[in-house]
C-alpha positions in Angstrom: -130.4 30.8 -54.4 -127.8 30.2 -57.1 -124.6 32.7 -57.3 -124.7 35.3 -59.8 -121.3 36.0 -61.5 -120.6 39.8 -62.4 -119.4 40.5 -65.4 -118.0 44.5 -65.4 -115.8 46.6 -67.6 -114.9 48.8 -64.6 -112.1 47.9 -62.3 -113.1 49.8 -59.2 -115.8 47.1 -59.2 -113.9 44.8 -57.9 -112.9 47.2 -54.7 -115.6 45.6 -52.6 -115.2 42.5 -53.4 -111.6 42.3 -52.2 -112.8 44.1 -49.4 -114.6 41.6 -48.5 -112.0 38.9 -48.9 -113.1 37.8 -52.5 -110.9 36.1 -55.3 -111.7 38.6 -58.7 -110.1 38.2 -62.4 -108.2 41.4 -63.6 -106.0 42.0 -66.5 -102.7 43.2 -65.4 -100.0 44.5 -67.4 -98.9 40.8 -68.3 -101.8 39.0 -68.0 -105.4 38.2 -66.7 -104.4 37.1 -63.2 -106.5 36.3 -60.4 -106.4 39.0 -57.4 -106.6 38.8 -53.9 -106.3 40.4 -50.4 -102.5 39.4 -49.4 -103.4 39.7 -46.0 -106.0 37.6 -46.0 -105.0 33.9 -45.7 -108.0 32.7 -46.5 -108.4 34.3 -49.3 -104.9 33.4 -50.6 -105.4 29.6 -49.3 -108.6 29.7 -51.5 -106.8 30.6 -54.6 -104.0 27.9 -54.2 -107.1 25.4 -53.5 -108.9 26.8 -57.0 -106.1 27.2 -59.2 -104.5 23.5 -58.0 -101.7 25.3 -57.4 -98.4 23.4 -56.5 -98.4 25.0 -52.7 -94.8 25.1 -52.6 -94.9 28.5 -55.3 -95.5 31.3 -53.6 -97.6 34.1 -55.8 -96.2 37.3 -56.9 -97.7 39.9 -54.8 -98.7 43.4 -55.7 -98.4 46.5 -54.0 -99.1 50.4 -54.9 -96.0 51.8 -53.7 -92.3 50.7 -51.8 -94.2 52.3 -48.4 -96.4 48.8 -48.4 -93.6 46.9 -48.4 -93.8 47.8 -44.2 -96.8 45.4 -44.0 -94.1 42.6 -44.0 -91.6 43.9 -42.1 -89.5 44.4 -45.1 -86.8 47.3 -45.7 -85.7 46.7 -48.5 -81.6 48.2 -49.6 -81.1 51.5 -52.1 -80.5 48.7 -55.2 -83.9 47.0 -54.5 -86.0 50.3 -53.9 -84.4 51.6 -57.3 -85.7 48.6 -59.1 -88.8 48.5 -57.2 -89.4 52.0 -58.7 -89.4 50.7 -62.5 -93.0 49.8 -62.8 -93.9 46.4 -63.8 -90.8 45.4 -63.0 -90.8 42.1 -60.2 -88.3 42.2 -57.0 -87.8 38.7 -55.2 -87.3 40.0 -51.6 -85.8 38.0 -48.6 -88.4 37.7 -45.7 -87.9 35.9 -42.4 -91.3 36.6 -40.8 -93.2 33.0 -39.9 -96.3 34.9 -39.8 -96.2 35.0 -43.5 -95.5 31.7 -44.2 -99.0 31.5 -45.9 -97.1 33.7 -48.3 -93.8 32.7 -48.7 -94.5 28.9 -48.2 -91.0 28.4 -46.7 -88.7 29.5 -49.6 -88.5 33.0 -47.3 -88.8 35.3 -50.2 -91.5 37.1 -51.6 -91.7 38.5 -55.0 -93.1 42.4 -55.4 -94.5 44.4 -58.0 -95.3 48.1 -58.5 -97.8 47.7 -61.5 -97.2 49.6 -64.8 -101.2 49.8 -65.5 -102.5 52.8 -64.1 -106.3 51.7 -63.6 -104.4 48.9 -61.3 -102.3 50.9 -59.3 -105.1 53.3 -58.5 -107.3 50.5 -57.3 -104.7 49.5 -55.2 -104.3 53.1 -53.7 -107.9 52.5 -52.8 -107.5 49.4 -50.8 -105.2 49.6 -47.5 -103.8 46.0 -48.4 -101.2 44.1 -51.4 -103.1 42.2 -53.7 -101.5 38.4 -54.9 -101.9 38.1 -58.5 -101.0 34.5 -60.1 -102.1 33.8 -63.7 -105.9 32.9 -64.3 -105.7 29.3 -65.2 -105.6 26.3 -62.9 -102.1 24.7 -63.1 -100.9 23.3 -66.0 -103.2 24.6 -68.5 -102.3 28.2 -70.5 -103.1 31.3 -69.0 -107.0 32.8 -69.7 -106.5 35.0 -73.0 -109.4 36.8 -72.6 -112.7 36.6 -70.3 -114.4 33.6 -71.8 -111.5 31.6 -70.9 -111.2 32.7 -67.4 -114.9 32.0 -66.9 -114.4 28.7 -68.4 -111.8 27.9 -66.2 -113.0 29.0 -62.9 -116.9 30.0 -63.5 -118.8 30.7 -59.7 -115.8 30.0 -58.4 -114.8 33.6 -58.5 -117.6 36.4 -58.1 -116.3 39.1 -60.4 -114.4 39.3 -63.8 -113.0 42.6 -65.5 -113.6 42.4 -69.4 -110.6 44.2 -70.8 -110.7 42.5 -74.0 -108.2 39.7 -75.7 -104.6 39.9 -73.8 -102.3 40.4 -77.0 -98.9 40.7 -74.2 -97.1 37.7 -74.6 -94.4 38.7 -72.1 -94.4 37.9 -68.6 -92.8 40.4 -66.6 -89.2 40.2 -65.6 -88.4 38.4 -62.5 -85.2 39.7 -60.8 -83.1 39.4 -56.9 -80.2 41.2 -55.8 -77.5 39.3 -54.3 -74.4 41.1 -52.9 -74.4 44.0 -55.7 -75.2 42.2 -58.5 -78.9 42.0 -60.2 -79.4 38.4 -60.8 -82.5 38.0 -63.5 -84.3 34.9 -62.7 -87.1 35.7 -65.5 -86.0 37.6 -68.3 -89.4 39.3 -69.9 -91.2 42.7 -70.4 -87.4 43.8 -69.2 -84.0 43.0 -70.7 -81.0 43.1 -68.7 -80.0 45.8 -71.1 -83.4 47.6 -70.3 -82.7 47.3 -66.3 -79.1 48.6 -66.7 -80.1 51.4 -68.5 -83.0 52.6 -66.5 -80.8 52.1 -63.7 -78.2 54.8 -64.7 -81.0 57.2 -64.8 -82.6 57.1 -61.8 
């Protein structure tokens, strides 16, 4: 019997689906990315083997609050759990666990993300796991724009795809690590340094 690909306009769809150890297409704040169970090596081994992914890169992960951060061991210090606290901001974290490997493919760092889009963070609040969310394109082509794309792209492949129309953001989000005291950005995006100091002051 031949798969049938679901086409929904509701995130919480996907819900079961991740459950269940699935690969779905969401659009994040950035993006359409693909989504997975971080936990799950399989399922993260599945989306390097779909996307062609270069398995050195490890995938940005996604989490629904700093507390999460305790499924890998991490404690992060005051600086990081301040940035981790601006939404859509990413945090490159230092992790020396081998069991998550998978994860960090040996670089022994792991990027984080609270997510800024609120029908994302509450999914994640409903699942008791991180999600990995690289870009929904295999590598070296551009980024799915919309839902046709990503179903050109990756068709059966992936059970489930969230229409939330054309993705007008062009900016990625900013990618940034703290070493010593200082805030080193390594991707400068829907953040300026100006931006991070700023917010910074405030919180």
């Amino acid at each position: 019997m031949k798969k049938k690909t679901v086409i929904s306009k509701n995130i919480f769809d996907t819900e079961r689906f991740l459950k269940d150890g699935k690969p779905v297409v969401i659009k994040t704040e950035t993006l359409y990315g693909i989504l997975g169970n971080a936990l799950n090596k399989n399922t993260v081994e599945y989306i390097y083997k779909i996307k062609g992914r270069n398995t050195n890169k490890p995938f940005i992960i996604l989490i629904s609050s700093i507390s999460d951060l305790k499924n890998f061991g991490i404690a992060p210090n005051e600086i990081e759990r301040r940035l981790l606290s601006l939404k859509g901001l990413t945090v490159v974290l230092d992790i020396n666990n081998p069991k998550f490997r998978y994860l960090h493919r040996g670089t022994n760092s792991l990027a984080f993300r609270i997510p800024a889009k609120e029908n994302l963070l509450k999914l994640l609040g409903r699942l008791d796991f991180p999600l990995v969310a690289p870009s929904c394109n295999p590598e070296g082509k551009e980024p799915a724009k919309n839902i046709e794309e990503a179903i050109k792209y990756f068709g059966e492949k992936i059970p489930i795809y969230i229409d939330e129309g054309e993705n007008l953001n062009k900016k990625p989000s900013t990618i940034v690590k703290i070493k010593g005291s200082q805030i080193i950005i390594l991707r400068e995006g829907n953040y300026t340094k100006q931006d991070l100091f700023s917010l910074l002051k405030k919180l």
